[in-house]
VEXMARNU-962060 format. One record per residue: x, y, z of N, C-alpha, C, O in turn; residue in one letter. Coordinates in pm, whole numbers. Each point is the difference from the previous one (the first is absolute). Layout:
SITE  X  Y  Z  X  Y  Z  X  Y  Z  X  Y  Z  A
...
This chain:
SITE  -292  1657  -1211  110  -95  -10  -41  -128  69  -70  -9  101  X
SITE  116  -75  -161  -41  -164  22  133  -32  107  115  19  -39  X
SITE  -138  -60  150  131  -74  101  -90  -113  68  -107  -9  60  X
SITE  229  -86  -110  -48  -189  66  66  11  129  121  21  -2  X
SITE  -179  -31  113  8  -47  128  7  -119  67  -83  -29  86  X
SITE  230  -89  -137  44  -88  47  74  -2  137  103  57  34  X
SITE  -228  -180  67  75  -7  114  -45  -108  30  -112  -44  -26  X
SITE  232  -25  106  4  -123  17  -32  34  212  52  79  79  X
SITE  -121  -146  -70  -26  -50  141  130  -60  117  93  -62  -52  X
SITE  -92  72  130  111  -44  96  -41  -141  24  -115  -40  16  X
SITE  213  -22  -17  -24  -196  52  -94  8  130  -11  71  100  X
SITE  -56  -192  -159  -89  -29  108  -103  151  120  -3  9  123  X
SITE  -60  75  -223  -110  107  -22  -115  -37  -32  -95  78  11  X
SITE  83  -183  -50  -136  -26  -47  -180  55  91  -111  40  -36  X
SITE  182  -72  160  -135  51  85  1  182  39  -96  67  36  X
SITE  232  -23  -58  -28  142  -71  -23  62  -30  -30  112  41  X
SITE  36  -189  -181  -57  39  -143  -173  -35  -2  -91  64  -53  X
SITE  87  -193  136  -154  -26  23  -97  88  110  -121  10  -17  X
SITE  179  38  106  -31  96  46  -26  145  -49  -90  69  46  X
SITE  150  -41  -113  28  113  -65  -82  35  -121  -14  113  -45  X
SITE  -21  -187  14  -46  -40  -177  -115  79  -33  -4  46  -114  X
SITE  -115  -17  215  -119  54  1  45  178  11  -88  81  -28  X
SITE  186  -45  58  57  142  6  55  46  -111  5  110  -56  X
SITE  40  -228  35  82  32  -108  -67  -22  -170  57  63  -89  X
SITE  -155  -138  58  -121  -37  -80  -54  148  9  15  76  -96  X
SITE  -80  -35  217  -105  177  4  117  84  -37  -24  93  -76  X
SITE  166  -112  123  117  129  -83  19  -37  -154  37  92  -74  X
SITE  -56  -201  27  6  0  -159  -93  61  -29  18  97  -74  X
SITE  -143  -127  118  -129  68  -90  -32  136  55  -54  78  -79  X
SITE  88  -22  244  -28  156  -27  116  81  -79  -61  95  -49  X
SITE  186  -84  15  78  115  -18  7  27  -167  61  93  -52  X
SITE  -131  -190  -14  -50  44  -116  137  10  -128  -24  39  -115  X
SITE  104  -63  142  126  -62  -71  108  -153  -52  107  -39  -45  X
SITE  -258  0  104  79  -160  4  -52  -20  -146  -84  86  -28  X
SITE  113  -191  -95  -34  19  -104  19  -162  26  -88  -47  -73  X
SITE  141  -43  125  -10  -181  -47  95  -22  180  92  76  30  X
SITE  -125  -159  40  28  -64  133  -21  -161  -27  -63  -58  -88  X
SITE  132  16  184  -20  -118  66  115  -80  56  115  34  -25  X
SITE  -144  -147  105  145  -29  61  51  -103  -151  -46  -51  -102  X
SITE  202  72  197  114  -122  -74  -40  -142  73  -37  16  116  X
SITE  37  -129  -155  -5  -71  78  142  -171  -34  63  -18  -105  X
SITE  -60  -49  200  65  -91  -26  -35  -140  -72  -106  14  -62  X
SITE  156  -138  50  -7  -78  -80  -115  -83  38  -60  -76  -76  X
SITE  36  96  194  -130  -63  90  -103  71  12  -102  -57  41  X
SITE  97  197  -70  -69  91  -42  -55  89  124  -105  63  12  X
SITE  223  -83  83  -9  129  124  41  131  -60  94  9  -79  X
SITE  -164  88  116  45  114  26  143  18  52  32  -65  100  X
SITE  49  141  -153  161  14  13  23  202  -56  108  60  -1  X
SITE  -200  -21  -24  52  124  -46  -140  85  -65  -119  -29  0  X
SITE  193  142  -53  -144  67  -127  77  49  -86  122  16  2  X
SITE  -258  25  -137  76  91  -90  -122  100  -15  -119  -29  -12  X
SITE  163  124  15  -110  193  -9  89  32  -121  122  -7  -12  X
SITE  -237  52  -93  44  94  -110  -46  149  70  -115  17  39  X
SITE  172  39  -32  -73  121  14  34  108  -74  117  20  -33  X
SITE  -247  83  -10  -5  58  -89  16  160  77  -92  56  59  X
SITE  241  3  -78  6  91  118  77  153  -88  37  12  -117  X
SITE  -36  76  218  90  151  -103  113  -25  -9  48  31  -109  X
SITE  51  -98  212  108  -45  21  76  -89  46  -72  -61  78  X
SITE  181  10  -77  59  -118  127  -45  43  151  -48  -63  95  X
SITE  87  200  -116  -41  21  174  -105  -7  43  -1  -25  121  X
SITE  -107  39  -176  -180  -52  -4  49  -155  16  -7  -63  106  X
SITE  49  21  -206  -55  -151  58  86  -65  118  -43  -95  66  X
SITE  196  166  -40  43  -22  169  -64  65  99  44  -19  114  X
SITE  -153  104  -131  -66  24  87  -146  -42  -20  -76  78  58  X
SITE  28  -156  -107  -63  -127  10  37  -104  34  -61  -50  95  X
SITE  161  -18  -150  74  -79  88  62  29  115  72  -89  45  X
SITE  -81  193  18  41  18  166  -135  -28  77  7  -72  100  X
SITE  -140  126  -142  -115  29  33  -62  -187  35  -58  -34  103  X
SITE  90  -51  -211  -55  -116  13  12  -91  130  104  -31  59  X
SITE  -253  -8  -26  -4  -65  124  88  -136  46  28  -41  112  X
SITE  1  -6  -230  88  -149  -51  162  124  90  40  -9  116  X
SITE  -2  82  -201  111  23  26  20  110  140  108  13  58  X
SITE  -235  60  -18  24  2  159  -9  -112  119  34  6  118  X
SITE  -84  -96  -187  0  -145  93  150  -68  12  39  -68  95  X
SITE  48  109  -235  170  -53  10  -17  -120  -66  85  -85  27  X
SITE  -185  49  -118  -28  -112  -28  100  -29  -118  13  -118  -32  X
SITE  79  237  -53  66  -43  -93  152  -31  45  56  63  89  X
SITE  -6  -154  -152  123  6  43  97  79  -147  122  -1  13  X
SITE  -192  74  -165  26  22  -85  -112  119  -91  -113  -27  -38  X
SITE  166  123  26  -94  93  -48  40  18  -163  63  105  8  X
SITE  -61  -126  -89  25  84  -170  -98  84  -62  -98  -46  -59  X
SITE  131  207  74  -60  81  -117  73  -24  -122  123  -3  -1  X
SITE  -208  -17  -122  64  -8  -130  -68  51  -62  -112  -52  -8  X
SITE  138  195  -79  -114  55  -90  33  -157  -157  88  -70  -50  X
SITE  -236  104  44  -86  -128  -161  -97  60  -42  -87  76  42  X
SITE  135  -151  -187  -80  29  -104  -94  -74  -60  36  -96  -69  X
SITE  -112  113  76  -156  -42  -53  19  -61  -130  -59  72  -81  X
SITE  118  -180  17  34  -7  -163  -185  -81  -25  -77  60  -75  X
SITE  47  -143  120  -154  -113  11  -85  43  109  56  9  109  X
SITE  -182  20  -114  -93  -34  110  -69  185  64  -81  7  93  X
């Protein structure tokens, strides 16, 4: 099952998230379920958030990936969304 992992960052996180980023980069690529990453960013083109497809057995797999992530043991989100998606392109 395909679930998009929208989360928006808490105001003014940025050094955080910049801190954080190298933990959280080695947790996308070891747990072997991430299928498309990268951050959201704003109109100036900061970092403000991410989006994780992840390719998992269930919702509860991917909230427990999303509990596991170094971004979100740091408190760096102020907004978490599991949404199972469908693959229609790509």
């Amino acid at each position: 099952m395909l679930v998009a992992l929208i989360a928006k960052d808490k105001a003014g996180a940025l050094s955080v998230r910049q801190e954080n980023r190298p933990a959280h980069v080695d947790y996308l690529k070891s747990t072997g379920c991430v299928a498309q990453a990268g951050p959201l960013l704003d109109d100036t083109g900061d970092m403000i958030g991410s989006l994780v497809i992840l390719d998992v057995a269930d919702k509860a797999a991917a909230q427990e990936w999303a509990d596991n992530d170094p971004y979100a043991k740091a408190g760096l989100f102020a907004d978490v969304q599991l949404i199972p998606w469908n693959r229609v392109i790509g």
